[in-house]
C-alpha positions, 0 to 999 in steps of 0.5 A, spaced: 512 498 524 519 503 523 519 508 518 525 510 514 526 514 508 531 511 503 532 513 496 533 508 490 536 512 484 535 507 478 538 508 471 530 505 468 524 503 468 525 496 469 531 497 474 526 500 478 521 496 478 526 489 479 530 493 485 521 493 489 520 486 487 526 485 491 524 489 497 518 487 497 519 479 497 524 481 502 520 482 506 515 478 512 508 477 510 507 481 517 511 487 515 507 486 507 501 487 511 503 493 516 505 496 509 499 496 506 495 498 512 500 504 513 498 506 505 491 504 507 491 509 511 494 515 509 489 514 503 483 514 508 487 521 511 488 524 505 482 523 501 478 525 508 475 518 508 474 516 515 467 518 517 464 512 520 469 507 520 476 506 523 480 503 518 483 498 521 479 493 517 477 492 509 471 495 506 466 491 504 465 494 497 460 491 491 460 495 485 456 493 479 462 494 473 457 491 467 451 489 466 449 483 461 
């Protein structure tokens, strides 16, 4: 994946977030998901995450939010 830095000065909230959707559906669905493996991996560096796996796949995670 070929990394660039762009900058994308908006007037508002909202313009901001129309000129992402934009770019973000301009995008194939091989570029979405290398993006999002890009991001996920930047997390796992930062948060010191990659102990046992190699973070190329997704995490099995079941977490119990609310009892009944």
């Amino acid at each position: 994946m070929k990394r660039e830095i762009w900058i994308n000065k908006a007037n508002s909230f909202e313009d901001a977030q129309e000129f992402d959707t934009a770019y973000y559906l301009n995008l194939t669905s091989t570029e979405r998901v290398e993006t999002v493996q890009v991001l996920r991996e930047a997390h796992f560096k930062l948060n010191g995450l990659f102990r046992r796996e190699n973070g190329k796949r997704l995490r099995r995670v079941l977490r119990v939010i609310k009892q009944s």
